[in-house]
C-alpha positions as CSV (number, residue, x, y, z in Angstrom):
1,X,-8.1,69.9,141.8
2,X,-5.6,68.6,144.1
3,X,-2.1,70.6,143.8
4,X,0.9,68.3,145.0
5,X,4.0,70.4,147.2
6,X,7.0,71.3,145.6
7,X,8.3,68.6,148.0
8,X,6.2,66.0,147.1
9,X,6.9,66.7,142.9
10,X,10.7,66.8,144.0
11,X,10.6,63.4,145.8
12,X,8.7,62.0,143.0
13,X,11.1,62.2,140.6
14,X,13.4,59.4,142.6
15,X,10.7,56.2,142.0
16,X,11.6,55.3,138.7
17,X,15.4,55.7,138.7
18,X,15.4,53.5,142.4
19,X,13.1,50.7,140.7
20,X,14.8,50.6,137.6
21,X,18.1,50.4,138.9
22,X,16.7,47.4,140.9
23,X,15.6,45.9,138.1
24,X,18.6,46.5,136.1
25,X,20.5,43.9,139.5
26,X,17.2,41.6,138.2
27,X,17.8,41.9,134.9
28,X,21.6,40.8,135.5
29,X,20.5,37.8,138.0
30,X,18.0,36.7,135.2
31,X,20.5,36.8,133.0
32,X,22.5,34.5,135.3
33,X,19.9,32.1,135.5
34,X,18.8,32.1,131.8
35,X,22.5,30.6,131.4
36,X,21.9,28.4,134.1
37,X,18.9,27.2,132.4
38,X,20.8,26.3,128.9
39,X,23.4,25.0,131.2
40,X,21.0,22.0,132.6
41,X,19.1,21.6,129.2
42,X,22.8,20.5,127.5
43,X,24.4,19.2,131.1
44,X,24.3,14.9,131.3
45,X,24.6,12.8,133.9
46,X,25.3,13.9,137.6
47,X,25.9,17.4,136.9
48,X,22.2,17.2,134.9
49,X,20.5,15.7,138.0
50,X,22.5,18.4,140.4
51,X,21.5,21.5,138.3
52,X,17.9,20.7,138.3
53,X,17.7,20.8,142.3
54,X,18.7,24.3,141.1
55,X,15.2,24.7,139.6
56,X,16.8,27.9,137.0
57,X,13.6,27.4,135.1
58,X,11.2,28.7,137.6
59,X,13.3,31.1,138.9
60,X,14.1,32.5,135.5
61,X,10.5,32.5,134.4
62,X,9.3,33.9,137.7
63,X,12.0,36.7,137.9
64,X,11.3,37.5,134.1
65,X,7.4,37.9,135.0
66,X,8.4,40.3,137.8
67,X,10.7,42.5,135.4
68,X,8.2,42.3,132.4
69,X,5.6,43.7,135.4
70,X,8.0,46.6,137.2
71,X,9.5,47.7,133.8
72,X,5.7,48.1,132.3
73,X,4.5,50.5,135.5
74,X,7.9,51.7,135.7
75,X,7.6,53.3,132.7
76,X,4.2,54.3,133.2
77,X,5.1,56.1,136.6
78,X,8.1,57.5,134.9
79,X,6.0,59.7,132.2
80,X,3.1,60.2,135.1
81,X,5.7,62.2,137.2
82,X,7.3,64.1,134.0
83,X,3.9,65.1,133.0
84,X,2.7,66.1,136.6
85,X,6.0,67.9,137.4
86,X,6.4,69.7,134.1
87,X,3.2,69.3,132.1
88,X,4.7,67.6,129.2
89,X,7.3,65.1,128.0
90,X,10.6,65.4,126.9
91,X,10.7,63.1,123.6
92,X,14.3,62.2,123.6
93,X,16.5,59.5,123.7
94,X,15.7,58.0,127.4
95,X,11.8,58.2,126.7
96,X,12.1,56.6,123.0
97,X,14.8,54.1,124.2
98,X,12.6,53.3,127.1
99,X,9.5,52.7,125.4
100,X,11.8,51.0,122.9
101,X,12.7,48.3,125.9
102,X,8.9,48.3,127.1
103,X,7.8,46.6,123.8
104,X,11.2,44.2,123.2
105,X,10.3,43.2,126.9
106,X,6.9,42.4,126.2
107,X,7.9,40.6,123.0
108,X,10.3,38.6,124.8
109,X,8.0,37.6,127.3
110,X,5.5,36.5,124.8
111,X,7.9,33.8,123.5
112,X,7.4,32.2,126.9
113,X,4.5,29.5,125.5
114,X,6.4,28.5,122.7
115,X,10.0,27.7,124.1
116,X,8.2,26.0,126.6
117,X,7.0,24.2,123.7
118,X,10.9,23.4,122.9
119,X,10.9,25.6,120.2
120,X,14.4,26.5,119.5
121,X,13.9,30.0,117.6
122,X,11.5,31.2,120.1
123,X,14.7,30.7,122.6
124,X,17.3,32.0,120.3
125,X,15.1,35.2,119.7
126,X,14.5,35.7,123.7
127,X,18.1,36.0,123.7
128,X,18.9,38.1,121.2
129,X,15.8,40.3,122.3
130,X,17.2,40.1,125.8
131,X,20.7,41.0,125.0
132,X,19.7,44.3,123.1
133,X,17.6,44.8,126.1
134,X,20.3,44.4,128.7
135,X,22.3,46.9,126.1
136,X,19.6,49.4,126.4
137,X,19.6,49.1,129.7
138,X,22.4,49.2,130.3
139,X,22.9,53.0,128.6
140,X,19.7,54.2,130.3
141,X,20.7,53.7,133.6
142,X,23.6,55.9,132.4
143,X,21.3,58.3,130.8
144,X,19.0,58.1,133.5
145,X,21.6,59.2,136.0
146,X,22.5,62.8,133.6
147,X,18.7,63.6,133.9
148,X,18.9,62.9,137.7
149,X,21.8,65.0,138.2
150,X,19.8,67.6,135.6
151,X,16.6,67.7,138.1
152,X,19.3,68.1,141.4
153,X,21.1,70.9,139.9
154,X,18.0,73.0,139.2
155,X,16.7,72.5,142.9
């Protein structure tokens, strides 16, 4: 079998916390552009027309697939490199909360077909969904940074 360098293990432990603190600045600008998107849907007239040459939709929908995608494998990576650098995982908050967000994502996602459907629950339930999300991630970026600090103290 192939044994990875101390160095290597060390430098592995910085993926997840960079891309997740990228996706938490994503998850902020999809935010901005969910609102953007009720915006136009209630706008009229002149503002209306001006706010779709915004096209929020697509952007929105096409940033959400991207997050839905990096939080998934993020996560993935995440308990790859706690399991190859220290053989298990630590079940505490920042994994549980983290898989937590990884199936509220997904949900959230899946409500994609049916508010394109105009189905008003399916929207008010992304948001809600999306708002505890944002929460959540919110804290484990602030968790996240007390097990960085954890790993950088014991090298």
């Amino acid at each position: 079998t192939m044994e990875l360098s101390q160095d290597v293990k060390f430098w592995l432990n910085f993926i997840h916390p960079i891309l997740m603190w990228g996706l938490l600045a994503a998850s902020f600008y999809a935010l901005y552009l969910g609102i953007q998107v009720r915006r136009t849907r209630y706008a009229e007239g002149d503002v209306k027309k001006e706010l779709i040459k915004g096209r929020y939709n697509v952007k929105h929908y096409q940033i959400g697939s991207v997050i839905l995608a990096l939080m998934v494998l993020g996560t993935l990576v995440a308990m790859g490199v706690t399991y190859i650098n220290n053989q298990k995982l630590f079940l505490g908050p920042h994994l549980l909360v983290g898989l937590g967000m990884t199936g509220i994502i997904a949900v959230s996602a899946s409500l994609s077909p049916f508010m394109q459907k105009g189905q008003n629950w399916a929207r008010y339930t992304h948001i809600v969904l999306n708002s505890v999300l944002l929460a959540l991630f919110t804290w484990q970026a602030v968790s996240g940074v007390q097990i960085i600090q954890n790993i950088l103290s014991k090298r």
